[in-house]
C-alpha positions as CSV (number, residue, x, y, z in Angstrom):
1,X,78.3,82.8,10.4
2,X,76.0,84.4,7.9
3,X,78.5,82.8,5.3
4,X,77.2,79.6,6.5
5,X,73.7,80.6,6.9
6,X,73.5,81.6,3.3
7,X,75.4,78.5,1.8
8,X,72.6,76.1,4.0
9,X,69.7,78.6,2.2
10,X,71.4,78.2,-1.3
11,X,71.8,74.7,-1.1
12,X,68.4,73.7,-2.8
13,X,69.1,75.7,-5.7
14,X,72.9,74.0,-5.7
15,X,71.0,70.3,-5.7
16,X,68.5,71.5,-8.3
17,X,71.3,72.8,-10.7
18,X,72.8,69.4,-10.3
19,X,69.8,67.3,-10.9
20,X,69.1,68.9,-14.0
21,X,72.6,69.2,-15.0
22,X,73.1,65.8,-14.3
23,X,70.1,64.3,-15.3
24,X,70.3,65.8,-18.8
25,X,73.6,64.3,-19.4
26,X,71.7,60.9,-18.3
27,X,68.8,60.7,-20.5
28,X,69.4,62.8,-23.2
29,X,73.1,60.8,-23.8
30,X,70.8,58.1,-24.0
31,X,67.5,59.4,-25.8
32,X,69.4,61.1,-28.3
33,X,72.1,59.0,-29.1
34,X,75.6,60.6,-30.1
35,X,75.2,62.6,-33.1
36,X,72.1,64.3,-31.8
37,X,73.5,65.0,-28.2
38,X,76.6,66.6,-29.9
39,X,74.2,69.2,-32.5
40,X,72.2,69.4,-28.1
41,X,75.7,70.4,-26.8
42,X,76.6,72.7,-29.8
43,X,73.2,74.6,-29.9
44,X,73.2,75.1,-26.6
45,X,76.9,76.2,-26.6
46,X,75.6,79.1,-29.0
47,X,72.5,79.9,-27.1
48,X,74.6,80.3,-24.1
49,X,77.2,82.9,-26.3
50,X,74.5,84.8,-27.9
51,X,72.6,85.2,-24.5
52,X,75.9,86.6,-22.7
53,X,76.9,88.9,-25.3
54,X,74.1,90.5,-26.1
55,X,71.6,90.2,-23.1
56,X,73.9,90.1,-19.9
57,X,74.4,93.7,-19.3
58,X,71.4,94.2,-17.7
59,X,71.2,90.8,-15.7
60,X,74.6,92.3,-14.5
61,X,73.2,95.9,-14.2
62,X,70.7,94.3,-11.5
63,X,73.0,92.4,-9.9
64,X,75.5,95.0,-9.1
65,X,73.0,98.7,-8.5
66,X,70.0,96.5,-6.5
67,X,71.3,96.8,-3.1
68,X,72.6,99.9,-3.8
69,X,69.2,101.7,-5.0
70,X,67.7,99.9,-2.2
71,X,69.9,101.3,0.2
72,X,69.0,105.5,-1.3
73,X,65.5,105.7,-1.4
74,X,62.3,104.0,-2.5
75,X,62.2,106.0,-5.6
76,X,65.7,105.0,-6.3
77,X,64.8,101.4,-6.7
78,X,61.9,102.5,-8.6
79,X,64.0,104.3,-11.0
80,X,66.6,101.2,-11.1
81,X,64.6,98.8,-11.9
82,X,62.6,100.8,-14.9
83,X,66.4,101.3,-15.8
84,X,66.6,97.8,-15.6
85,X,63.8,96.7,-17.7
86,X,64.8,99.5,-20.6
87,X,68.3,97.7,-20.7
88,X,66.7,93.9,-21.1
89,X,64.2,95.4,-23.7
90,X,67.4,96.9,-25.6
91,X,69.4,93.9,-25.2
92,X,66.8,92.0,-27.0
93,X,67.1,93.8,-30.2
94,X,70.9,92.6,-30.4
95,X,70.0,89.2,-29.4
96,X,67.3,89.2,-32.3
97,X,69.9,90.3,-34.9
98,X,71.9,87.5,-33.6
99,X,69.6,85.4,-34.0
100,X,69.3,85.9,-37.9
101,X,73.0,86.0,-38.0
102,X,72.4,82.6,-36.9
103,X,69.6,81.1,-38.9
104,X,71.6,82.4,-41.9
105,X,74.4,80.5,-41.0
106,X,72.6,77.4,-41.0
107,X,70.5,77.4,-43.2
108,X,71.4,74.7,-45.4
109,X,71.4,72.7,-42.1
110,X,67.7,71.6,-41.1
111,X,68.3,69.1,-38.3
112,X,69.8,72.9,-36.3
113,X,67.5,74.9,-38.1
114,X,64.5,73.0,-36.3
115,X,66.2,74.1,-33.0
116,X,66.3,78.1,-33.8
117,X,62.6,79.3,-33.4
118,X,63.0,77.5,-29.5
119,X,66.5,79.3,-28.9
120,X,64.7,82.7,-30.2
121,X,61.9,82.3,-27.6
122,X,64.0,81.2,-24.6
123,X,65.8,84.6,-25.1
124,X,63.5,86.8,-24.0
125,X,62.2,84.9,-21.0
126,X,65.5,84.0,-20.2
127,X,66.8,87.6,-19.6
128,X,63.9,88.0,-17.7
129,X,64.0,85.3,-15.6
130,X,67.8,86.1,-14.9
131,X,67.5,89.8,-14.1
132,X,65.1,89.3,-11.5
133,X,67.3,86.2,-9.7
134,X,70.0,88.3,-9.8
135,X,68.0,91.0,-8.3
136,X,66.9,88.4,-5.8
137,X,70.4,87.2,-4.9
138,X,71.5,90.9,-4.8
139,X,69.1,91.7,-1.9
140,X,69.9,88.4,-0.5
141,X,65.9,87.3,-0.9
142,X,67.5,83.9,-0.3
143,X,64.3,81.8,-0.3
144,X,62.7,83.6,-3.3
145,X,65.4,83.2,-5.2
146,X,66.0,79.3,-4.7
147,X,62.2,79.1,-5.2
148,X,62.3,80.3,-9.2
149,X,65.5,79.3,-9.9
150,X,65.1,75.2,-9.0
151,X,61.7,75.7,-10.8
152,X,63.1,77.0,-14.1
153,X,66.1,74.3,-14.2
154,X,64.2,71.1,-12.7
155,X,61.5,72.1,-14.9
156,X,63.1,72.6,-18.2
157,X,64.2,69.3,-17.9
158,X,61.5,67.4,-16.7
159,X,59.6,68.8,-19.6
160,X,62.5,68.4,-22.3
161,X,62.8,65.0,-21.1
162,X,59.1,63.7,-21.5
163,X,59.3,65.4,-25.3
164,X,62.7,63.8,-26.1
165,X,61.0,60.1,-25.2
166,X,57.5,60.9,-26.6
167,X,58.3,62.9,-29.7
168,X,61.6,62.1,-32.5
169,X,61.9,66.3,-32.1
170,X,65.7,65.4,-31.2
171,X,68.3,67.7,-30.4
172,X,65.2,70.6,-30.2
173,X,63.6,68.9,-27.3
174,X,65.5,70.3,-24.2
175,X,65.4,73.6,-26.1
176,X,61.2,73.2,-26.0
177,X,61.3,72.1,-22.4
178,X,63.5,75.3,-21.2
179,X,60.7,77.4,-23.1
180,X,57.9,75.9,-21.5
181,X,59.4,75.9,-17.6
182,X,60.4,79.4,-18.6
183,X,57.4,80.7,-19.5
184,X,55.7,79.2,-16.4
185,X,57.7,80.6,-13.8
186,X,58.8,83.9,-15.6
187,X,55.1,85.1,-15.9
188,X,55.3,85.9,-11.9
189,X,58.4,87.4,-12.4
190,X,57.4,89.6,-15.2
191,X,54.9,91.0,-12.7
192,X,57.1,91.4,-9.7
193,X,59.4,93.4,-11.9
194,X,56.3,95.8,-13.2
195,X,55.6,95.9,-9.4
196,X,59.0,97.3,-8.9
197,X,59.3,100.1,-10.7
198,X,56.2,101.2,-9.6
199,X,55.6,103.3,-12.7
200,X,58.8,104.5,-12.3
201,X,60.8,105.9,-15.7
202,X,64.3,104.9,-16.9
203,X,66.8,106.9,-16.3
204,X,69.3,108.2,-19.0
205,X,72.0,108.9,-17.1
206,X,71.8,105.3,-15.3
207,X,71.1,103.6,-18.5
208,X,74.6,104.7,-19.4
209,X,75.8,103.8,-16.4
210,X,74.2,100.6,-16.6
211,X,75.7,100.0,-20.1
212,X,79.7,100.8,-19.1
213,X,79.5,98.9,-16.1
214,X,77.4,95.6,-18.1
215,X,79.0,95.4,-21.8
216,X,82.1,95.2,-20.4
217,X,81.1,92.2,-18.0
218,X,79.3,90.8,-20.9
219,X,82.3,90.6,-23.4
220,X,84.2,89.1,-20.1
221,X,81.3,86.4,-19.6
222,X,81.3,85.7,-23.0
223,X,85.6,85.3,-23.6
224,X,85.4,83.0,-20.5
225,X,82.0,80.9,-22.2
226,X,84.6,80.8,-25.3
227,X,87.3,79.2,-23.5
228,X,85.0,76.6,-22.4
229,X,83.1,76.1,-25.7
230,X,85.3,77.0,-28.8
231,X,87.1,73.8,-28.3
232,X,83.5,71.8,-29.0
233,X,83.5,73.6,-32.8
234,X,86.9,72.8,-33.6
235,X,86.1,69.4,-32.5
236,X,83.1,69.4,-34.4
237,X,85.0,70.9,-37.7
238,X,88.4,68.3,-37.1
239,X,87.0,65.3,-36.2
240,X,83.0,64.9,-36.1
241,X,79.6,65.5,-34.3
242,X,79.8,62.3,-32.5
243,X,83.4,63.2,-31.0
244,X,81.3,66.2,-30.0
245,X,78.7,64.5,-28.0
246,X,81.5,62.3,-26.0
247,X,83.7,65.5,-24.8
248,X,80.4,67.4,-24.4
249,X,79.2,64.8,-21.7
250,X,82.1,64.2,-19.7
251,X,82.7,67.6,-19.4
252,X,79.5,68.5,-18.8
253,X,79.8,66.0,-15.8
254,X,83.2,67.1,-14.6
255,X,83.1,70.8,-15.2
256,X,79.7,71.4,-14.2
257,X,80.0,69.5,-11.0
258,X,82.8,71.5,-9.8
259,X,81.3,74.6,-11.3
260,X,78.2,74.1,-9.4
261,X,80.0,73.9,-6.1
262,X,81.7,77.3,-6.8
263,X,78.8,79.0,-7.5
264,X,77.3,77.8,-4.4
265,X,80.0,79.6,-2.6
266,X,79.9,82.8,-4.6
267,X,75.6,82.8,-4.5
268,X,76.4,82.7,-0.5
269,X,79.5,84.6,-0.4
270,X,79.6,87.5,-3.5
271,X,76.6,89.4,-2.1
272,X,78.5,89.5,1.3
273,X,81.5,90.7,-0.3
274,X,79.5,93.4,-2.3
275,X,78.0,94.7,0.7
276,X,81.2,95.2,2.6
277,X,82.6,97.1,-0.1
278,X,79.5,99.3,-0.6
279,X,79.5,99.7,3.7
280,X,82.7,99.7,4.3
281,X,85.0,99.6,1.5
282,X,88.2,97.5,-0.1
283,X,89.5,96.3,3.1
284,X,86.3,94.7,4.4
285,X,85.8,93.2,1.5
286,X,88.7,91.7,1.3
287,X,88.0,90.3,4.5
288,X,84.4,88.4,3.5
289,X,86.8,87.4,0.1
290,X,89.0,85.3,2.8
291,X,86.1,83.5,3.5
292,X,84.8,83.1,-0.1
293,X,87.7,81.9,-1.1
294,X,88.7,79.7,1.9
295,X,84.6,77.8,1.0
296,X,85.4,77.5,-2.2
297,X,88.3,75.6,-2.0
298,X,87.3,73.4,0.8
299,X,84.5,72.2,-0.8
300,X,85.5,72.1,-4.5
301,X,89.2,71.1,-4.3
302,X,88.0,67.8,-2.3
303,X,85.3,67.3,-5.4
304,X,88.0,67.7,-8.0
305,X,89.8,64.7,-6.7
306,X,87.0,62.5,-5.6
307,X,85.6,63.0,-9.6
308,X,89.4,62.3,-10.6
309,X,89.4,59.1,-8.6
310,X,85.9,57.9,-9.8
311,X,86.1,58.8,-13.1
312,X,85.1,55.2,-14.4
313,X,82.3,54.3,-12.3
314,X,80.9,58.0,-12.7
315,X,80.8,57.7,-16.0
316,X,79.1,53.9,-16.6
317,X,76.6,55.8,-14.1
318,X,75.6,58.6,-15.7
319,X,76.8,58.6,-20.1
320,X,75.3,56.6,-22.6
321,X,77.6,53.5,-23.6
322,X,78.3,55.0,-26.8
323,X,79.7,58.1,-25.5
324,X,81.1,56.6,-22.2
325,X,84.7,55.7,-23.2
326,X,85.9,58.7,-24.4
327,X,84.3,60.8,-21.5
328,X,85.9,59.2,-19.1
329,X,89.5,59.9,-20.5
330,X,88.8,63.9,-19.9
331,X,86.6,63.5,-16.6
332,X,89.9,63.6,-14.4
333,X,91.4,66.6,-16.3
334,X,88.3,68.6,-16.4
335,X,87.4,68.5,-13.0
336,X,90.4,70.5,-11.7
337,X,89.9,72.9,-15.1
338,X,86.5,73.3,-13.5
339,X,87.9,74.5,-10.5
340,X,90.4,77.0,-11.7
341,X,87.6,78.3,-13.8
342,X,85.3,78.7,-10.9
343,X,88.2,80.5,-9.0
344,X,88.8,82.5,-11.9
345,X,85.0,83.7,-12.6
346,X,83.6,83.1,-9.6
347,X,86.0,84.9,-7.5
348,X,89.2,86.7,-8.7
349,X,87.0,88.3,-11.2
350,X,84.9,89.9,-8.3
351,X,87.8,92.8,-8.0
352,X,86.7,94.2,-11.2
353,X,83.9,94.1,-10.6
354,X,83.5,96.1,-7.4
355,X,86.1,98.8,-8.6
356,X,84.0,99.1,-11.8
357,X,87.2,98.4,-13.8
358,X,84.8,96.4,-16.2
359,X,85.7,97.7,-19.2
360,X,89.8,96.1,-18.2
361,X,88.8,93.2,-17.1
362,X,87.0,92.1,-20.8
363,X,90.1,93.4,-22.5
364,X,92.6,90.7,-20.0
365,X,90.0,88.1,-20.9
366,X,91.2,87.9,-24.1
367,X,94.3,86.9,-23.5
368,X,93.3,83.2,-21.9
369,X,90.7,83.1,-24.8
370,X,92.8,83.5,-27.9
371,X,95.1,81.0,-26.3
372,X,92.6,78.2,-26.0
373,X,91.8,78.8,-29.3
374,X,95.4,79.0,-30.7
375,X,96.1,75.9,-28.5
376,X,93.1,74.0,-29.9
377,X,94.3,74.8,-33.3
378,X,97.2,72.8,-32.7
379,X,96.4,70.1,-30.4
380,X,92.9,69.2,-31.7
381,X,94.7,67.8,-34.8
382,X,97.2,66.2,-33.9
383,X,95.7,64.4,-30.1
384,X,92.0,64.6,-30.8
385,X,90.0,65.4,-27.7
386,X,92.5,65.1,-25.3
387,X,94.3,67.6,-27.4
388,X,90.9,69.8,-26.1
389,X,91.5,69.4,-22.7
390,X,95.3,70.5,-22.7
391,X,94.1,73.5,-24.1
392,X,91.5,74.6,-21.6
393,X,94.0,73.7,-18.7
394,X,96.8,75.7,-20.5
395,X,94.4,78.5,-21.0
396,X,93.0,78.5,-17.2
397,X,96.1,78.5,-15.7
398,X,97.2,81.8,-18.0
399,X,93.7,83.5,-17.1
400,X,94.1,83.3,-13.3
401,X,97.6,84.4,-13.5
402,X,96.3,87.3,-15.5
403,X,93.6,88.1,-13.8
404,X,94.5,87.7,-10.1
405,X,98.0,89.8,-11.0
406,X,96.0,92.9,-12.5
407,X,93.0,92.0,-9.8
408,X,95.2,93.2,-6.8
409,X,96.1,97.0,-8.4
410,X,92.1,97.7,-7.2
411,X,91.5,95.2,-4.3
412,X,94.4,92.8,-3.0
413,X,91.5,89.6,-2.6
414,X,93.7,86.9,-0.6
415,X,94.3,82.6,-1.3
416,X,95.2,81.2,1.7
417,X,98.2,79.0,1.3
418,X,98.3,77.1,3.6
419,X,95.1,76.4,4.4
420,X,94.6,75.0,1.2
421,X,97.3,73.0,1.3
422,X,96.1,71.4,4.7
423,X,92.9,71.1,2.0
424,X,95.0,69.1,-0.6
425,X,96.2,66.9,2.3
426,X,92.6,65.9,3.6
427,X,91.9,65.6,-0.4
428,X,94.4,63.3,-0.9
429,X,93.9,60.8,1.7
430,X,90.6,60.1,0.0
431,X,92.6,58.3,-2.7
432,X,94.0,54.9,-0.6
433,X,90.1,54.8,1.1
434,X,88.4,54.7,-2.7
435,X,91.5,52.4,-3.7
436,X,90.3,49.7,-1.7
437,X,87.2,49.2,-3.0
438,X,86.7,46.8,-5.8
439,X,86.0,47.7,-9.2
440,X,82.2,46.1,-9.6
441,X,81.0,48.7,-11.6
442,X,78.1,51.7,-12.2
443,X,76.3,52.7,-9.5
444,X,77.0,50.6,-6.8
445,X,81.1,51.3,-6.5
446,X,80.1,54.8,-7.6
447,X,78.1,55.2,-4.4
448,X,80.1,53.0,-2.3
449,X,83.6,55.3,-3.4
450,X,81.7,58.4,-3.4
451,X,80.8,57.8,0.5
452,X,84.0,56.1,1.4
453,X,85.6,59.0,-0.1
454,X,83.8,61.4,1.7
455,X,83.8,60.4,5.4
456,X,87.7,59.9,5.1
457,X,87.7,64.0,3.9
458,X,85.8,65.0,6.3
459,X,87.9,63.1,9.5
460,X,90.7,64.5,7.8
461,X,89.5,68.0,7.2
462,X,88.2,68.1,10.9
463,X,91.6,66.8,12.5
464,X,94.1,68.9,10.7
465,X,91.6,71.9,10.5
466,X,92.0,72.1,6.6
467,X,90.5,75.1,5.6
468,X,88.7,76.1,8.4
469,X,86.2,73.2,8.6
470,X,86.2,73.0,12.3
471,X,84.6,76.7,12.1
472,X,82.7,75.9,8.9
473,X,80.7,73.4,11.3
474,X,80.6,75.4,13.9
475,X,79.2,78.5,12.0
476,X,76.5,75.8,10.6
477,X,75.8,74.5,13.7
478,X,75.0,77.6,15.5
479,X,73.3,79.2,12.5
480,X,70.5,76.2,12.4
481,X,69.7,77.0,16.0
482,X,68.9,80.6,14.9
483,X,65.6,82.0,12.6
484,X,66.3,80.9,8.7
485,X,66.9,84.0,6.5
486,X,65.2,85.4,4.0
């Protein structure tokens, strides 16, 4: 019940993350045009690398010692979240070295070297931002947390939008707009942290605590970012920009769709998990994992196929014409890659994590990564962007098998057979329902498949009890007749 309590509080921030996720791959494929949306997608791929590596041990750090401070003393969380603070102010120096790193790489470059001095001020605000959501989440602060995080994503993209059509800044404008929503909600934040620590001074000890249990996490963070980004470099380097901005967009559609939808399970579900193992250790936790697990798949395994069956209409919807075609070709594939990557980091992962086996789990990560890029080596070449996508499936497939394996040494987490095969069954009977209806083209038969699709899911998920779902409801139903959390 408090599974489905916290997936009905985390929903806003799920539909925010897909408005702006989606509504950047609308307008900027269009207000950018190709070329410019593929140097977007790249910058943005680094930006995303450079803030994992070098900034995510702390957001980690305050994700994983917040309810456990909490639950010592009021001086405890003092002393964590001063901790916490040193670690961001420390990670910042890396990401600023980084950052040169960068600008020297491109310098003969000026349409990405226009982009830099936005990247270098997102970074600091960003970390900032993130630490204290993942605080939020942590102490399951449910409604403060979908509060600041829709505001940083809706508005960075609002605001990156109006200066893409009103300004010819490019490729830098979403950059601008995720520094200007960033610095308007993480002002507030800035002071709740300060609030926190209450004066409070870091702690050596924890700081090094902090650091074995966060570089590790960040090095894993950042393998998995590789596996879904190296491929848009080689691409870049083997066949052109423009090639970029077409795989960027339909993957950015498939992938981050199904993505979105496992990290609505995990915000709901990974905080219940943690607590069981800090109240009651591996076998309770494995218990809430069932759950996790069993949400996961019933919602994102249904969404993998119903992307897979629209991916036509989906994309006349939502890509620019120029980039259209060729997205649509990878939209099927990627979905399901998006859901064995949110399986793998969004779940099977977690083990590591709650044993503290860190430090492990960065070192198997590299196993899936070099593959993907070996893969992409060869495929790119000779199959183009297709070529891309075999890779990240091959390379999925070899992390889950690596990580789930080594995963169970520390805590055994489950995957229910057969209810997700009754899952797959209620998936698949979506296909004859969206068959049906005729092909007339962007929004309309997107809308019209997309609801067709999912009414016939749902009947069949409800009859043959696939996954759960008669529970699911029944957990949500009794849940909205009790007080919301907070």
């Amino acid at each position: 019940m408090k599974l489905a309590r916290h997936l009905a509080g985390y929903l806003p921030a799920n539909l925010a993350s897909a408005l702006a996720s989606f509504g950047a791959v609308y307008v900027f494929t269009r207000l950018l045009g190709p070329e410019e949306y593929g140097r977007y997608a790249l910058m943005l791929s680094v930006m995303a690398l450079i803030h994992t590596l070098t900034l995510a041990p702390g957001e980690a750090a305050a994700y994983r010692y917040t309810a456990k401070a909490r639950a010592e003393s009021e001086r405890a969380l003092a002393e964590h979240f001063a901790t916490v603070r040193a670690l961001l102010l420390r990670s910042l120096l890396l990401a600023a070295l980084a950052m040169v790193a960068l600008a020297a790489a491109v310098s003969h470059m000026p349409r990405y070297l226009q982009i830099l001095p936005w990247i270098a001020l997102s970074m600091p605000i960003g970390t900032l931002v993130q630490a204290t959501l993942e605080a939020h989440r942590a102490s399951q602060q449910v409604q403060r947390y979908v509060a600041v995080y829709s505001f940083k994503l809706l508005g960075g993209f609002a605001i990156g939008a109006v200066i893409a059509w009103l300004t010819d800044a490019g490729a830098a404008a979403p950059f601008m707009g995720l520094v200007v929503a960033g610095l308007i909600v993480g002002i507030p934040q800035l002071f709740w942290l300060q609030k926190q620590a209450k004066g409070a001074s870091p702690r050596a000890d924890k700081i090094r605590a902090y650091y074995a249990y966060g570089l590790p996490i960040a090095a894993a963070l950042s393998l998995d970012l590789l596996l879904s980004v190296a491929d848009r470099f080689l691409i870049s380097l083997f066949i052109g920009e423009a090639a970029v901005g077409a795989y960027a967009a339909g993957y950015g559609v498939a992938d981050k769709t199904i993505l979105l939808l496992c990290a609505w399970a995990a915000m709901a579900g990974q905080p219940l998990v943690l607590a069981a193992f800090e109240e009651e250790g591996p076998e309770a936790a494995r218990r809430e994992a069932s759950g996790l697990v069993s949400t996961m798949m019933l919602i994102g395994l249904p969404a993998a196929m119903g992307l897979a069956l629209v991916a036509e209409p989906l994309s006349e919807a939502l890509i620019g014409e120029d980039l259209r075609e060729q997205a649509a070709r990878i939209i099927p594939w990627i979905a399901f890659a998006g859901l064995m990557n949110g399986l793998l980091m969004h779940y099977y992962v977690e083990a590591f994590q709650l044993a503290q086996k860190t430090g492990e789990q960065a070192l198997l990560m590299l196993i899936p990564a070099g593959v993907n890029i070996v893969a992409n080596l060869i495929l790119i070449p000779q199959f183009g962007i297709i070529g891309a996508v075999a890779a990240t499936i091959a390379s999925y497939v070899i992390g889950i098998l690596v990580i789930a394996g080594r995963g169970r040494r520390y805590i055994a987490f489950p995957f229910p057979v057969l209810p997700v095969l009754k899952i797959l069954v209620a998936s698949l009977a979506m296909w004859p329902a969206i068959a049906i209806i005729p092909e007339f083209g962007g929004w309309p038969e997107l809308i019209a498949k997309a609801i067709a699709g999912a009414i016939v899911y749902a009947a069949a998920a409800l009859a043959i009890d696939a996954g759960g779902a008669r529970s699911f409801v029944q957990d949500r139903l009794n849940a909205s007749t009790e007080p919301p959390a907070t």
